[in-house]
C-alpha positions in Angstrom: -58.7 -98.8 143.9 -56.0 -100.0 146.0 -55.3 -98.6 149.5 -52.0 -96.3 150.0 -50.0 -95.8 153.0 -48.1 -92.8 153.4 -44.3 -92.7 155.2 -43.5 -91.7 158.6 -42.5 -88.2 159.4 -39.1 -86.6 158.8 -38.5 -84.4 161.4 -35.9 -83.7 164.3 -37.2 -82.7 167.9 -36.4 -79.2 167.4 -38.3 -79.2 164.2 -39.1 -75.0 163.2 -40.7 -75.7 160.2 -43.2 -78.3 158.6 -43.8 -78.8 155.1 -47.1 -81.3 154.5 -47.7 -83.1 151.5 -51.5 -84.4 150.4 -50.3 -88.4 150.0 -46.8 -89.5 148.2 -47.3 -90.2 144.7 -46.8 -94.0 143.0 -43.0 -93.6 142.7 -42.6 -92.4 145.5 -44.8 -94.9 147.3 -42.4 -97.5 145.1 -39.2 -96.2 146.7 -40.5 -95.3 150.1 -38.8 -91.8 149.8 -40.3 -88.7 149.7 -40.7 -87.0 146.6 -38.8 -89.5 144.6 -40.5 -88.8 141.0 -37.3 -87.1 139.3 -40.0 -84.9 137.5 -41.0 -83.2 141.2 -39.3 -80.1 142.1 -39.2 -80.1 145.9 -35.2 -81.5 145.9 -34.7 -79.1 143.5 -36.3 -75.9 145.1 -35.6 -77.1 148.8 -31.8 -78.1 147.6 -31.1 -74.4 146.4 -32.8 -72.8 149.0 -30.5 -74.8 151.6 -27.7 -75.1 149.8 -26.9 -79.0 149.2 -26.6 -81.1 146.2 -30.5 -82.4 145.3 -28.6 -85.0 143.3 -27.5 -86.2 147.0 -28.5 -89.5 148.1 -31.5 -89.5 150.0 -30.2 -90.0 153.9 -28.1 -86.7 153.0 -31.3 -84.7 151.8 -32.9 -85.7 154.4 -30.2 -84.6 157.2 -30.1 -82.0 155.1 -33.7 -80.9 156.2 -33.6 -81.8 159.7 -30.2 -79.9 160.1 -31.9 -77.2 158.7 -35.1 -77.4 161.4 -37.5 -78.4 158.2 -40.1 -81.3 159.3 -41.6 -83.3 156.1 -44.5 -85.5 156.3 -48.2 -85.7 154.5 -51.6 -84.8 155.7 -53.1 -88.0 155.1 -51.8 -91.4 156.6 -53.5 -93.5 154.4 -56.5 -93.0 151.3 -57.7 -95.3 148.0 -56.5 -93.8 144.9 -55.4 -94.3 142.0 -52.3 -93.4 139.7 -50.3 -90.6 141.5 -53.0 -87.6 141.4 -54.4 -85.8 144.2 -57.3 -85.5 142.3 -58.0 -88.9 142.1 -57.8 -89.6 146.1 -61.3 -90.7 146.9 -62.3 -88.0 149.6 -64.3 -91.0 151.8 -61.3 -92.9 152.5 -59.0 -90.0 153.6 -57.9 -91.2 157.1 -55.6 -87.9 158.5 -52.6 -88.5 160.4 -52.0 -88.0 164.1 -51.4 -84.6 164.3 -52.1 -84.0 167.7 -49.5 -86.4 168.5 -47.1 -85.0 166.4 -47.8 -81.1 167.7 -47.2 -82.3 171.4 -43.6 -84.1 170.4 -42.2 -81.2 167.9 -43.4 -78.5 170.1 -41.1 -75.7 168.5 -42.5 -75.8 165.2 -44.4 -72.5 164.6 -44.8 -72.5 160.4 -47.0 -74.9 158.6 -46.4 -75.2 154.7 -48.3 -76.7 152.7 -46.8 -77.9 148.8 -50.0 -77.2 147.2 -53.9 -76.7 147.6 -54.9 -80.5 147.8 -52.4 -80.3 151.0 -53.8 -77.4 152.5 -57.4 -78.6 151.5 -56.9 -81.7 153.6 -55.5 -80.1 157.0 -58.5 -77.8 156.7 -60.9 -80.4 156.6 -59.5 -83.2 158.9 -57.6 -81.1 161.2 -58.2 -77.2 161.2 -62.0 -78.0 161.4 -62.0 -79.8 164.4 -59.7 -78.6 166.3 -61.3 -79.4 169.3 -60.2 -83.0 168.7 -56.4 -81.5 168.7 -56.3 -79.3 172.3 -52.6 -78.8 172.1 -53.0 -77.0 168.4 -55.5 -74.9 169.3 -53.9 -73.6 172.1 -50.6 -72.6 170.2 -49.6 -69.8 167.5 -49.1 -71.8 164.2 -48.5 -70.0 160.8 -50.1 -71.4 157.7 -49.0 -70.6 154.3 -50.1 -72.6 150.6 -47.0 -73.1 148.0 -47.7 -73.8 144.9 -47.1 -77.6 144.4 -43.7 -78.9 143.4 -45.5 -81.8 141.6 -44.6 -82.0 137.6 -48.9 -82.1 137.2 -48.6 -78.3 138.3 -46.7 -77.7 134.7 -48.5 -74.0 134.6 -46.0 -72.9 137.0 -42.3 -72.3 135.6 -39.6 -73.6 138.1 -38.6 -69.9 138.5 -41.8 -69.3 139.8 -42.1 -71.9 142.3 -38.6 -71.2 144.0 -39.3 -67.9 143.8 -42.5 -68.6 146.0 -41.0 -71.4 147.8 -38.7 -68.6 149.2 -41.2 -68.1 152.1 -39.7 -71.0 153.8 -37.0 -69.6 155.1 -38.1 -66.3 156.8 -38.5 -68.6 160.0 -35.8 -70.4 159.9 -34.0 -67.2 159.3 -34.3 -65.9 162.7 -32.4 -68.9 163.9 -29.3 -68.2 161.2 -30.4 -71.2 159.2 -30.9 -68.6 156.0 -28.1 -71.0 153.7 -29.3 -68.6 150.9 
């Protein structure tokens, strides 16, 4: 299985929110964007809940998000898998990414999102767990909250229901007047 590398953080320095993926998927990978499989419904949901075009060429999406305080980047820097599934990342090659590093630099982000259970399953493991190896997380008030995954492999879920869910994102960005709604 080959060896995948995900993509440096999207985030401004007065970050509110962060949104973690597990690991982008092959198309993604392919066009070094995030979330670039046209069959994924994070433009779409985040797009609406913002207010922008997700048809929008990728710098605007992007500026898009930071304008709006929203931080996007994966739990895992880099893993062996293969295809696109998160199923399929071989759980012994996981290497996390430096979130201790990234905590100290965005230090106003106070909600942690994770776009679905493989997401949230890796912070727990890599970062949550030993916490001791991340000081500066322990020590501050971070929200966590699971949303049901955008990817089109979560076809149980109607589109409906995952912006409906998705909605929870902007409850903290609210209180800064953000709410584009």
């Amino acid at each position: 299985m080959p060896r995948i590398q995900s993509f440096q953080p999207v985030a401004s320095q007065n970050a509110k929110v962060l949104i973690l993926g597990s690991m982008p998927g092959s198309i993604s990978l392919i066009a070094r964007q995030y979330y670039a499989n046209p069959q994924n419904a994070f433009w779409r949901i985040i797009a609406e809940l913002l207010g922008f075009d997700f048809s929008a060429p990728y710098a605007e999406r992007v500026a898009a998000l930071k304008s709006a305080r929203i931080a996007l980047w994966d739990v895992l820097q880099s893993c062996t898998r293969e295809g696109s599934l998160d199923a399929r990342i071989a759980r012994d090659t996981e290497v996390v990414n430096d979130f201790g590093a990234f905590f100290e630099t965005h230090r106003h982000i106070t909600h942690v999102f994770f776009n679905g259970a493989t997401a949230e399953a890796c912070f727990k493991r890599h970062v949550i767990n030993n916490i001791n190896n991340f000081a500066n997380l322990a020590l501050r008030p971070l929200h966590y909250c699971r949303l049901p995954s955008t990817s089109p492999a979560n076809a149980a879920m109607s589109l409906a229901d995952k912006y409906q869910a998705w909605q929870k994102i902007i409850a903290p960005l609210s209180l800064l007047g953000i709410d584009k709604r």
